[in-house]
N, C-alpha and C positions, 0 to 999 in steps of 0.2 A: 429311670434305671441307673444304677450305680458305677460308674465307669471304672474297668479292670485295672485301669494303671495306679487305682487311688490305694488299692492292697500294695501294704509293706508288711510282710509277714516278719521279717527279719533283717531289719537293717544294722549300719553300724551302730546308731547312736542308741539302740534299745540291747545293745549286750554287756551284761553283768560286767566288772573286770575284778581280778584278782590281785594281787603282790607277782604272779610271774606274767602279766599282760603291758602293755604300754600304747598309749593311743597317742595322735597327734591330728589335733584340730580338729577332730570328729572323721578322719579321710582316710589314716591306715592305724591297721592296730597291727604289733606283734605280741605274739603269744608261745607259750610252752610250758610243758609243765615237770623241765629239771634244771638243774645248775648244779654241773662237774658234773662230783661223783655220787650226789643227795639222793635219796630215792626217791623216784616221782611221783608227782600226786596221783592218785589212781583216775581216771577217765570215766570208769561208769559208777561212781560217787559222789565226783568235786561238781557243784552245780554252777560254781562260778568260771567253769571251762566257757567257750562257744555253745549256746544252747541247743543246737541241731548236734552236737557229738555227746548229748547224755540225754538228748528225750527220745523216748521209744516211737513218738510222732514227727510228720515228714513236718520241713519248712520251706517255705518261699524265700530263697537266698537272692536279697538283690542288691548283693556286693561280689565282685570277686573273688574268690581263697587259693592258697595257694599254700597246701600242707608237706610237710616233707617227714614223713616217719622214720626214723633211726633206730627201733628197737619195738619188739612187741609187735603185734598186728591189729588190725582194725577192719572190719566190712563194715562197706557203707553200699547206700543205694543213691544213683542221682537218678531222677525221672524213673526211669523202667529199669535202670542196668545196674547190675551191681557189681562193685570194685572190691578189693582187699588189695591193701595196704598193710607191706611188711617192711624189712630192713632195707633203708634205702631208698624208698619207694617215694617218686614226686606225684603231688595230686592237684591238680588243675580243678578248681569250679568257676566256672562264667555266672555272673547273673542271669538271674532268672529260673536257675534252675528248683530242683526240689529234694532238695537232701534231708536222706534219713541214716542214722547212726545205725544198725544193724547189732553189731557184737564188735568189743572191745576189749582186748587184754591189759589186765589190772599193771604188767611191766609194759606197756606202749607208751614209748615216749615221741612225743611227735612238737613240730616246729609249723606256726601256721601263721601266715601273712595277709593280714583281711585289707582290701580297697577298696575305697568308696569309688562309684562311677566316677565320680566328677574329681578322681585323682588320677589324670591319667599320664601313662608311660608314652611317650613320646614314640612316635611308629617312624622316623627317619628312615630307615629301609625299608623300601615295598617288598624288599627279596624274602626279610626277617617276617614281615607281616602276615606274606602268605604261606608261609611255613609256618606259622604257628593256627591260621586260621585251618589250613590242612588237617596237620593233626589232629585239631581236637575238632572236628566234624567226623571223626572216627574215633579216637581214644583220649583217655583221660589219663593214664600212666604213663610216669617216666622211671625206666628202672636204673637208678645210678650206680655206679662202682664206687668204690670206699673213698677213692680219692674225688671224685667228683661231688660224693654227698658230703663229703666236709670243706669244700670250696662253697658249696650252694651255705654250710652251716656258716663260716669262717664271714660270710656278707651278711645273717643275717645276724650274728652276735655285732658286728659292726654295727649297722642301723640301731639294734637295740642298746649298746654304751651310747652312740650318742641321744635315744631319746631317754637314759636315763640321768644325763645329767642336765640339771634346773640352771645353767649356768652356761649350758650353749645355745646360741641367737638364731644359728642359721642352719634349724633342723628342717627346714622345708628345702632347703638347695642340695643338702647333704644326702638328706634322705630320695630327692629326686634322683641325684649321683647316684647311690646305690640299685634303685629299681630300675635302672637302663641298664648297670652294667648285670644285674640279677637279668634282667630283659635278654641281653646279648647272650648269655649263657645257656638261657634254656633254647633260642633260636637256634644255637650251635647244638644241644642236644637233640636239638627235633628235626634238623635238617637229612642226615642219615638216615630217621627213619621213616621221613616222608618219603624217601626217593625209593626204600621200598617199597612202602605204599604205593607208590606209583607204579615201579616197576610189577609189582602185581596184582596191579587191578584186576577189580575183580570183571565179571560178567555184567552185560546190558542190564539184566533182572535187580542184581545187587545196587547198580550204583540206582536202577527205580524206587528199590525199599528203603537205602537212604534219605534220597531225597524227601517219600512221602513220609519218614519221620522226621525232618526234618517241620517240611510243611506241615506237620500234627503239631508238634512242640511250640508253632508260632498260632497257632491257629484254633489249639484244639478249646478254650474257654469258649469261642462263638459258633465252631464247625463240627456238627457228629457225623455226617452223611458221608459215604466211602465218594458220592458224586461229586462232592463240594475237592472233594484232594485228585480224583481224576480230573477233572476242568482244570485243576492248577498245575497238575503234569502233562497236560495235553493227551488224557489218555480216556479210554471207553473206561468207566465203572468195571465191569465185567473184567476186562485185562489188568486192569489195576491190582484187583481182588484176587485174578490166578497167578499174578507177581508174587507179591504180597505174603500169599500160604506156601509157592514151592521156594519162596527165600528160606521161611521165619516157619515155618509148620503150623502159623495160627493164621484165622482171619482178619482182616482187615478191619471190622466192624470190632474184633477185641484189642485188637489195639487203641484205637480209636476209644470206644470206653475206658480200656485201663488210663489210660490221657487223663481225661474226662475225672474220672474217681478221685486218681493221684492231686490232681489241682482241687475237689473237694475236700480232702479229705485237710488238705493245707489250709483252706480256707476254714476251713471249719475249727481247727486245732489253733488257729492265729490268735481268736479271742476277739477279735476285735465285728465280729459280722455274728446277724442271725443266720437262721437257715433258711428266710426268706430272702434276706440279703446275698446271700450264697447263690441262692437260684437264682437271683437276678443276675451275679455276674457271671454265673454258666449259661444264661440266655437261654435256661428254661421256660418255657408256657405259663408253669407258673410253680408253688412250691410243692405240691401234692403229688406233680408228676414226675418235680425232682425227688421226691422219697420216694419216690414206686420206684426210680431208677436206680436211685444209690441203693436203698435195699436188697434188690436183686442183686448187685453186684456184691455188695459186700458182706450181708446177711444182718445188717441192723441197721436203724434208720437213722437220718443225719442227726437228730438230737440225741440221740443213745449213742453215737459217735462222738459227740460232740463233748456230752457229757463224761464219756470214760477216764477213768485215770491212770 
């Protein structure tokens, strides 16, 4: 069987670049697509953008992003939830997740900061760490005010002059400099509205539909059973599922598939796997009963899926 971590649907070193992109060592890329007062490239055309922000199919993101829109709007979907992005607006993706570009204004201009795992920001405060691990176990926006979105721009036009000149030595110290203090910024932005997160917590039931999304998103390639994520909450099957539907108004068992689908539908769209191989890494029986399933859910079957353009 073909082991899940060997899928890289979309890493740094497989993305196109352009004349407004800048990469360093294969570990961060910056990107954008204006300068001044030029009109920008359009977003659902230029194909040498980030390829999850112009294909109509979801990707297996397994780098970090970190977009900031100034102009125009953008929906996008990560996993199950879907965001818009407007003026202002900061956007957090983690690895691993599964983004899809949704709808895209032809004036959206947006700023996006891609890193590899293995470029990491130095976590020195635990205070900074868990305020940002908070947040985004609940949201992915950050809505800025005018002066704060051109603080966040005014660092990253920084980092981008220095990887644009061939003639400076010490873009890995510089560029580190900049991502802590880029780091410490958003920690201060996210700190106020963790503490109303807290301060309004929600109900026993809520923080359970969390958590069992949680436990779906790490789990759901191996696990479809509502029994396998009760065990893991220490709960009966049964209360799980009446958590579950008076959170979310749906069952357990559809979330749990759309899981399921969302991770085929990525695998399948990668290019790189059959759809026998697909079944193996969803830890199917085998692949006849992964087409009975995908079909019902989606209404065509993985090779008709796969094939579509």
């Amino acid at each position: 069987m073909i082991e899940t971590q060997l899928f890289n649907a979309l890493n740094i070193a497989t993305i196109p670049l352009n004349d407004r992109a800048y990469i360093f060592d294969n570990k961060i890329i910056l990107a954008d697509n204006f300068d001044g007062e030029t009109i920008p490239h359009d977003l659902t055309t230029d194909p040498t953008m980030l390829p999850f922000l112009t294909s109509p199919y979801p990707f297996k993101i397994q780098f970090s992003i970190i977009e900031l829109c100034l102009a125009g709007s953008m929906r996008v979907r990560l996993n199950l939830s879907e965001y818009e992005l407007h003026r202002n607006t900061w956007m957090i993706v983690t690895p691993g997740s599964i983004g899809q570009c949704l709808e895209v204004s032809a004036d959206c201009r947006i700023v996006i900061i891609a890193l590899s795992n293995d470029y990491i920001i130095t976590e020195d405060n635990s205070e900074g760490a868990l305020v940002v691990r908070k947040f985004l176990s609940q949201q992915r926006l950050l809505e800025l005010s005018d002066a704060q979105a051109a603080e966040m721009l005014a660092i990253y036009r920084a980092m981008r002059d220095k990887l644009r000149r061939p003639d400076f030595r010490f873009k890995h110290d510089i560029l580190k400099g900049y991502l802590q203090v880029l780091y410490g910024e958003i920690c201060q932005l996210m700190a106020p509205l963790v503490e109303q997160q807290n301060a309004r917590q929600g109900s026993r039931k809520k923080r359970i539909f969390d958590r069992f999304l949680e436990e779906l998103r790490q789990h759901s390639t191996s696990q479809r059973s509502v029994g396998f994520y009760a065990d893991r909450l220490c709960l009966t099957p049964k209360y799980l599922s009446q958590v579950v539907y008076a959170v979310s108004g749906r069952h357990a068992g559809d979330w749990i598939r759309d899981y399921v689908i969302l991770e085929a539908k990525a695998l399948l769209k990668s290019g790189q796997y059959t759809v026998q191989q697909v079944s193996d890494l969803l830890n199917f029986a085998n692949q006849s009963f992964f087409g009975v399933y995908f079909k019902k859910a989606v209404g065509c079957s993985p090779t008709a899926y796969r094939e579509q353009k």
